[in-house]
N, C-alpha and C positions, 0 to 999 in steps of 0.2 A: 243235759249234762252227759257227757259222755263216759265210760266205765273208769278210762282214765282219771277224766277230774274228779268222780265219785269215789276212786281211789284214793285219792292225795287228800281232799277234803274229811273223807271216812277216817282215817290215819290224824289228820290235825286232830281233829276234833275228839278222838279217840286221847291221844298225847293233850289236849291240854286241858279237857275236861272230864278225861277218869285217868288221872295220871297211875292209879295203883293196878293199874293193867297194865303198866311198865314193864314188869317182869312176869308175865302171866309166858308160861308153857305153853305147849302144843295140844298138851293135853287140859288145860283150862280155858282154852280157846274152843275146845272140842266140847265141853263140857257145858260154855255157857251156847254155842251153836244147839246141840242138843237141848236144852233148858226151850230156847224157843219154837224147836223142832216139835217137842213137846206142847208147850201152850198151841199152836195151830191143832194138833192132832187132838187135845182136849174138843177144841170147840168143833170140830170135825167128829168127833163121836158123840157130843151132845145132839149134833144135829140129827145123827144116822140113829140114835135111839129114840128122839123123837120129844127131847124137849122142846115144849112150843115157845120159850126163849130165844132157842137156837135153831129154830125153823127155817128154812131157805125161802122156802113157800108161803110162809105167814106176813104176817105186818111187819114180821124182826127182819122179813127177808134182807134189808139194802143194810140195815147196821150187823148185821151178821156175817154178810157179804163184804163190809168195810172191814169187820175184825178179823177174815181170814186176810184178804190182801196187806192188812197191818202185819200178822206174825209173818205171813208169807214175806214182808220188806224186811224185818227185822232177824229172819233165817238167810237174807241174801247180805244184810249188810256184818254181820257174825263171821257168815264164810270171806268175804271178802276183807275182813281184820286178819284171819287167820292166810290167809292169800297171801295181804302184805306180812304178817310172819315171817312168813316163808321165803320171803324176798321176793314173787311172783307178781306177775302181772294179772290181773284180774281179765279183764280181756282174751288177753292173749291166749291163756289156758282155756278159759270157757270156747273161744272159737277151737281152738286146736282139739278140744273133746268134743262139741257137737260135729267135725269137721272125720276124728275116724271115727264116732259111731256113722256115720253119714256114710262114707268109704264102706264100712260093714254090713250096713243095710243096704245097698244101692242106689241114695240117694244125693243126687245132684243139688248144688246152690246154687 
């Protein structure tokens, strides 16, 4: 799927199964973006203080390993609600900012 269709699809689905996001602000788009920001960064400080729950290195390693790429999906698909917000292409803006940090660092694609 490409960013596009994960955009229209993200937006359906959004619209017809949490309709009371309808009128959600910029800034409660911001707010539940952050909410998920947060849950990743929980399970990222259990791990670095060294709960053997949240162990990288243990036996919890691959389901721990799952629940960061989980909040990590659900921090990309949050920004990309507040994207369409915005009226923005999902896409387009992500290429267009990896493209001038790229320019600023001197790196070619």
């Amino acid at each position: 799927m490409s960013f596009d269709e994960f955009q229209e699809v993200n937006a359906l689905r959004c619209a017809t199964k949490f309709p009371s996001c309808d009128d959600w602000t910029l800034n409660d788009w911001a707010v539940a973006l952050s909410g998920e920001v947060g849950e990743l960064c929980n399970i990222l400080k259990k791990n670095r203080r060294g709960d053997t729950a949240y162990s990288l290195e243990g036996s919890h390693g691959p389901a721990t390993r799952r629940e960061i790429l989980k909040e990590l999906a659900d921090v990309i698909t949050y920004a990309d609600l507040m994207m369409t917000k915005l009226g923005a292409n999902t896409g387009a803006e992500v290429l267009d900012k990896f493209d001038e940090v790229s320019r600023r660092v001197g790196f070619e694609r």
